[in-house]
C-alpha positions in Angstrom: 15.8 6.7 124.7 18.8 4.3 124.6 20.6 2.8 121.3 22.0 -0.5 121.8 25.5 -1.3 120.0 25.1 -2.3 116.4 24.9 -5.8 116.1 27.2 -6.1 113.4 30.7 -8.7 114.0 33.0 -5.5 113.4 31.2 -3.5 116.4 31.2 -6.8 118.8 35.1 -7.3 117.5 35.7 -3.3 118.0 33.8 -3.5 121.3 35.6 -6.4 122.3 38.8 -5.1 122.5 38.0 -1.8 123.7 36.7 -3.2 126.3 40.1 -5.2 127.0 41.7 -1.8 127.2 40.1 1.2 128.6 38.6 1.5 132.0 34.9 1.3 132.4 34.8 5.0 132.7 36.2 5.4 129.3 34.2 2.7 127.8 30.8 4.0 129.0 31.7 7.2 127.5 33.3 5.7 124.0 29.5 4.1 123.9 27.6 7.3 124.9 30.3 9.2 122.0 29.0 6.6 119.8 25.1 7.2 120.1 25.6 10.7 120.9 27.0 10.8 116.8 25.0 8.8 115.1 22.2 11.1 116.9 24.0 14.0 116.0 24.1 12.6 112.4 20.6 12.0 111.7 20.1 15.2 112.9 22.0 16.7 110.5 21.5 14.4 107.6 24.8 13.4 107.5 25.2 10.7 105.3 28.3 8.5 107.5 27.7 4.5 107.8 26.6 3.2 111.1 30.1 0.7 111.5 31.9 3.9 110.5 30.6 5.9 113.7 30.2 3.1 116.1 33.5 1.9 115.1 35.4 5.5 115.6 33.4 6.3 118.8 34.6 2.9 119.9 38.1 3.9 119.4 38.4 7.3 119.8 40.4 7.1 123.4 41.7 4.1 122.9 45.5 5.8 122.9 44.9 6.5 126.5 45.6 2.4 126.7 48.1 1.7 124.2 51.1 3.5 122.7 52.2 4.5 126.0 55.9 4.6 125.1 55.3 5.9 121.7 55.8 10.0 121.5 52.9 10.2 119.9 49.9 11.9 121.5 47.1 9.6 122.4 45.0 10.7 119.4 47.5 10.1 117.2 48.7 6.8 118.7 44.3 5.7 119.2 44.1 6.2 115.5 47.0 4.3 114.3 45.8 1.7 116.5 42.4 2.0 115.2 43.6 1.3 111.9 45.1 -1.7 112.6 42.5 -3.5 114.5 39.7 -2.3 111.1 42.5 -3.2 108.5 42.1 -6.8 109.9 38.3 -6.6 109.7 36.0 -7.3 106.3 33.9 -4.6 105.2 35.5 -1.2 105.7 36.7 0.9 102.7 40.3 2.3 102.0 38.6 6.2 102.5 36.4 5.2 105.4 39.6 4.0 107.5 41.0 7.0 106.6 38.0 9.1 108.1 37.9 6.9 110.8 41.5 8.0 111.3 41.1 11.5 110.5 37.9 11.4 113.5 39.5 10.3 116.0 42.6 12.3 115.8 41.1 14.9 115.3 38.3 14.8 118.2 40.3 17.0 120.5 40.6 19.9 117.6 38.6 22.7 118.2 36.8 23.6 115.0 39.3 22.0 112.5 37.2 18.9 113.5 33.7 20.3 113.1 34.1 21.9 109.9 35.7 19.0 108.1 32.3 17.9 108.7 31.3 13.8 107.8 32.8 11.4 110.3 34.8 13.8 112.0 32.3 16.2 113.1 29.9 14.0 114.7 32.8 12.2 116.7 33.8 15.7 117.5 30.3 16.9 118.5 29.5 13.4 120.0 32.4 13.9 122.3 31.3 17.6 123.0 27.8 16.5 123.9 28.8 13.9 126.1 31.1 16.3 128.5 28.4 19.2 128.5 27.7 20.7 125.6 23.8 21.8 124.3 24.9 20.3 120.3 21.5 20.1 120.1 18.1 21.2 121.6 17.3 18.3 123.8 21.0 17.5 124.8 20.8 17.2 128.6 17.3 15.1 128.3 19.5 12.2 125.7 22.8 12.9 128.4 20.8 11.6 131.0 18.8 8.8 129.3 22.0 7.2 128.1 23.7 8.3 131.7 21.3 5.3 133.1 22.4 2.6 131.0 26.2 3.8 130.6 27.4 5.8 134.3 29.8 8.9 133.7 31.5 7.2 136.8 33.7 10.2 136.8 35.1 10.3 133.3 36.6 13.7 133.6 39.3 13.1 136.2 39.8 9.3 134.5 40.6 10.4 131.2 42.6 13.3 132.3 44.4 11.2 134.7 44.8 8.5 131.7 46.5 11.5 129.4 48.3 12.9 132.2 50.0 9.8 133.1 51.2 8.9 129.9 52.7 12.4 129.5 54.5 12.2 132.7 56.1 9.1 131.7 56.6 10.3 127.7 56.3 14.2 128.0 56.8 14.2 124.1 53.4 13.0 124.2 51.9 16.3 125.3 53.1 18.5 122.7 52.6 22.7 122.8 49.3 23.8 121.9 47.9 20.6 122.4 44.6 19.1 124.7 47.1 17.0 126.3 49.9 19.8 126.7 46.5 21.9 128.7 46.2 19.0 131.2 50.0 18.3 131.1 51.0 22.2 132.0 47.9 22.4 134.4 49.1 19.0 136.3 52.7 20.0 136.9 51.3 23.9 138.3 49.4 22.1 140.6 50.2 18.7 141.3 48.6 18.3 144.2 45.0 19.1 143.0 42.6 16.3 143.1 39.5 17.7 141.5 39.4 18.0 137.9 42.0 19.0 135.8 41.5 22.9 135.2 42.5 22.6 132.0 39.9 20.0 130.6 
């Protein structure tokens, strides 16, 4: 089982930057996010257009790259960017940037993301299902199919150490009760530690 990239020029012009961005680690798991939802989508008859997923998925850790002097916490600072890079694009809708905002801000929100439900919650799940979690019944047989043609290439420690780094440097953008504030706090008790981050 493997889903190729949309062929569509908004997915090869969102693909093409992201890939001028992120790591490879971060990209293979942005495309895994991105099949991993639409999956998740047809599963649950959720009615969310293809370009809308792709293009979110895509995106979704994006702020890891850019914004890096901005205060802003890379969800917030990914989505902003996000909407820039679409607004310059033909074919998406006023109310689907703004879910495509809304996703991928909101993909590190524990269950404010899931049950907003559309776009949101199958970036949210996609993401969950990618880093371990049984979303659905076959989960760990897709993980591994798409694990052949996209590599995890240790994507825990990279993205971590991606968030981390920008905190270090901007601590504003790790605020309290935040995903990157966990990995922030949990850095700076132990810098030293070279597994991954406790806290993810």
């Amino acid at each position: 089982m493997h889903w190729p990239l949309p062929d569509t020029p908004l997915i090869h012009t969102v693909h093409n930057f992201v890939s001028t961005q992120v790591s490879a680690p971060i990209l293979h798991h942005s495309v895994r996010v991105g099949s991993l939802s639409q999956l998740i989508a047809e599963r649950e008859q959720i009615d969310v257009p293809e370009d809308s997923i792709w293009a979110a998925a895509l995106l979704h850790d994006v702020g890891t790259a850019v914004g890096q002097s901005s205060p802003q916490r890379f969800e917030v600072a990914g989505a902003n960017a996000a909407t820039e890079l679409l607004k310059a694009q033909s074919g998406l809708s006023g109310v689907q940037l703004q879910e495509v905002w809304d996703a991928i801000a909101l993909h590190t929100s524990p269950h404010i993301a899931e049950a907003r439900g559309g776009l949101t919650r199958v970036i949210r799940l996609g993401v969950l299902m990618d880093f371990g979690k049984d979303v659905l019944p076959d989960a760990a047989e897709v993980r591994k199919e798409l694990e052949r043609a996209w590599p995890r290439a240790d994507i825990e420690r990279t993205l971590t150490n991606a968030v981390v780094q920008q905190a270090l440097q901007v601590p504003e953008k790790a605020p309290a009760a935040s995903w990157p504030n966990n990995l922030y706090v949990a850095h700076l008790q132990n810098p030293n530690h070279t597994g991954i981050n406790p806290a993810f």
